[in-house]
C-alpha positions as CSV (number, residue, x, y, z in Angstrom):
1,X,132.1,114.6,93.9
2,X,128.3,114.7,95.0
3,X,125.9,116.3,92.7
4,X,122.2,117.2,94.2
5,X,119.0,119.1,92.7
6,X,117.3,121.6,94.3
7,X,113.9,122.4,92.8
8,X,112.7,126.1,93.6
9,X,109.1,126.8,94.8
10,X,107.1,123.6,93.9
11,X,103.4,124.1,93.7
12,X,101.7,120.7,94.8
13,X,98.2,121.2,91.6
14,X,100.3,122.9,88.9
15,X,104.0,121.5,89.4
16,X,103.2,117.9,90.1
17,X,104.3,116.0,87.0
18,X,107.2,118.4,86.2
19,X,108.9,118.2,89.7
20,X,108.6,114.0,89.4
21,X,110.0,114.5,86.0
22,X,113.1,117.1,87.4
23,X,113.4,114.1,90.2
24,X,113.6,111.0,87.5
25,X,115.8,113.0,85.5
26,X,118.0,113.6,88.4
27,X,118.1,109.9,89.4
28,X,118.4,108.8,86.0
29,X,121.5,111.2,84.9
30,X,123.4,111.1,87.9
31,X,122.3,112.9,91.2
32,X,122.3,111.5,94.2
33,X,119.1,113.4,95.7
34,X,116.7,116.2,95.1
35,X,115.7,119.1,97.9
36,X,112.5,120.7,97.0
37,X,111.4,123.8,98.6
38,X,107.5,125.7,98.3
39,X,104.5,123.4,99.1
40,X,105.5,120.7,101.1
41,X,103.9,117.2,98.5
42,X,104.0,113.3,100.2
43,X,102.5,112.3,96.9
44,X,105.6,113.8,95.2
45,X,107.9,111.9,97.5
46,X,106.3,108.5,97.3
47,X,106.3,108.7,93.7
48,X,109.8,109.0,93.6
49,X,110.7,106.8,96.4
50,X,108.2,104.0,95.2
51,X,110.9,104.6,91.7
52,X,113.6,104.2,93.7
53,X,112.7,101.0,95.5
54,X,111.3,99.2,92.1
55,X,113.9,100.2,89.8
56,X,116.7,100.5,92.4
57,X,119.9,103.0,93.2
58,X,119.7,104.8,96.2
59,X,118.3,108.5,95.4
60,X,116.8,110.5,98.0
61,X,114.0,113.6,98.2
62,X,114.0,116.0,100.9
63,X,111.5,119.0,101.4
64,X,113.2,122.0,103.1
65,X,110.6,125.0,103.9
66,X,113.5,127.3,103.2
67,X,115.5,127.4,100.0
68,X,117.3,130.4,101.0
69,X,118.6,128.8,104.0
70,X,119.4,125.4,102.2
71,X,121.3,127.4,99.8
72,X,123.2,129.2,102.5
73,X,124.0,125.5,104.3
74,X,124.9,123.9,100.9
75,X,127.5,127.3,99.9
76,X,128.8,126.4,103.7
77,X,129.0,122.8,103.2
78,X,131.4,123.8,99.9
79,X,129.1,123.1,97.1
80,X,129.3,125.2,94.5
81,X,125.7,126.3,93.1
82,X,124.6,126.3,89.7
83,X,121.5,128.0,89.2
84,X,120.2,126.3,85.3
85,X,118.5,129.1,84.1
86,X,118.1,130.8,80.1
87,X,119.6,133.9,81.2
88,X,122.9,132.5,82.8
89,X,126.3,131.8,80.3
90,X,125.8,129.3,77.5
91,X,126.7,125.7,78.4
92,X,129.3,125.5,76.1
93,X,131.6,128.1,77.7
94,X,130.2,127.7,81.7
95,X,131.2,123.7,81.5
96,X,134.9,124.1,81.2
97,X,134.5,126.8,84.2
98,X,133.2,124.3,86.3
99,X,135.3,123.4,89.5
100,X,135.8,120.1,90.8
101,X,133.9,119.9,93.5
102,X,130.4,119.3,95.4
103,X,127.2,120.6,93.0
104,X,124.1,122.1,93.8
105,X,122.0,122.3,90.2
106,X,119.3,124.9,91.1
107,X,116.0,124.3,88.7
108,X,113.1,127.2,89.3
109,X,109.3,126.5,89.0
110,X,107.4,129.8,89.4
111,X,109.2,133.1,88.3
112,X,112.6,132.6,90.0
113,X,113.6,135.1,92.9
114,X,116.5,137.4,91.7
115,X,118.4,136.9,95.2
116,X,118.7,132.9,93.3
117,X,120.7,134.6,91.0
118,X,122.8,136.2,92.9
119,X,123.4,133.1,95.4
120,X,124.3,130.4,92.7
121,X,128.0,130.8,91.5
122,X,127.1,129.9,88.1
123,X,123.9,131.0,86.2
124,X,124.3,128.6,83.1
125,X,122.1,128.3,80.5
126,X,121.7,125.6,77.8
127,X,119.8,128.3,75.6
128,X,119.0,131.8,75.6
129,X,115.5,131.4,74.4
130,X,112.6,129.5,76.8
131,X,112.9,126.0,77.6
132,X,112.1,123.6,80.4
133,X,113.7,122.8,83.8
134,X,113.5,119.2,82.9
135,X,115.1,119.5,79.6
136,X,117.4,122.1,81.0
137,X,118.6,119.3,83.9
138,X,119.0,116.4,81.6
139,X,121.2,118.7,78.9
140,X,123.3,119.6,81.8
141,X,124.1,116.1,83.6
142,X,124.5,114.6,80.2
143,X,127.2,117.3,79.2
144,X,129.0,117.1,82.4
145,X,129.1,113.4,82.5
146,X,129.8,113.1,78.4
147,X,127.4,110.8,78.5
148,X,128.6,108.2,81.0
149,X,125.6,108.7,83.0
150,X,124.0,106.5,80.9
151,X,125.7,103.3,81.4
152,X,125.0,103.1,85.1
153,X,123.7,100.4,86.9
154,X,121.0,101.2,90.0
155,X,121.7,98.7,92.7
156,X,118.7,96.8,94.3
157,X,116.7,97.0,91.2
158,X,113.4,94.9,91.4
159,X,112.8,95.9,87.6
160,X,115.3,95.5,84.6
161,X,114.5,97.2,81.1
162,X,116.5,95.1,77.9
163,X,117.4,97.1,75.4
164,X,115.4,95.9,72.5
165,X,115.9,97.3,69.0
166,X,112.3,96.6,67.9
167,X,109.3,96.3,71.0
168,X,110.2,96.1,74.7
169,X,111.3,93.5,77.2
170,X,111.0,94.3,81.0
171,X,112.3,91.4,83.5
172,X,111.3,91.5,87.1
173,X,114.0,89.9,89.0
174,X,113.1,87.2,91.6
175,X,113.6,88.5,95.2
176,X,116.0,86.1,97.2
């Protein structure tokens, strides 16, 4: 099963930091990539491939001009589309409707388009009142992988945190 992000409409001055943060939060929980549709960013992508390369895993990020035609392709492709929004059915009632298959995990920026809506299969919300994408994603991949997601390891990793229960310790592992 392949799980990607697609992130609606990003705007390169006000959706900088929260579209990294969607695309850590994918990496880190469990996606393999993120598409991102709206203004086309190279910042945004070097900051999470320049993540990727020091702290390892193989996550990609992929601009498509078009998230209407992504989300057609994807649907085609036989992922099933999960739009993570505060109107959609309450997490605790969409997970158990969830089939097992390819997911597309649709996070907005701007005032989502209502066609998104009727695209996704699912319209799942982890609340009814307003919350953030990025909080939204992480709630999500943690529920679906009951945790699990956590105890990964990211191949490649040029940086190591240990888990300290007082201070930090990073290790920076030696090349060969």
């Amino acid at each position: 099963m392949r799980i990607v992000v697609v992130r609606l409409s990003h705007r390169k001055k006000r959706d900088q930091r929260v579209s990294t943060h969607v695309a850590l939060v994918a990496r880190a929980f469990g996606a393999e990539g993120i598409f991102y549709s709206g203004e086309k960013d190279k910042s945004l992508e070097e900051s999470v491939k320049k993540v990727v390369e020091n702290w390892g895993g193989e996550f990609w990020i992929r601009y498509e001009k078009s998230w209407r035609k992504l989300l057609k392709e994807l649907k085609e492709k036989g992922f099933y589309l999960i739009h993570l929004t505060m109107y959609g059915i309450n997490i605790n009632d969409a997970l158990k409707t969830i089939p097992k298959k390819d997911l597309a995990l649709i996070v907005g920026s701007e005032k989502v388009p209502g066609e998104v809506f009727k695209l996704a299969d699912l319209n799942l919300a982890i609340g009814n009142q307003p919350h953030s994408e990025v909080a939204a994603l992480a709630i999500f991949l943690d529920r679906f992988f009951k945790g699990r997601e956590l105890e990964r390891e990211f191949k490649d990793a040029k940086i190591e945190v240990i888990p300290q229960e007082k201070g930090k310790k990073v290790i920076k592992k030696q090349e060969t």
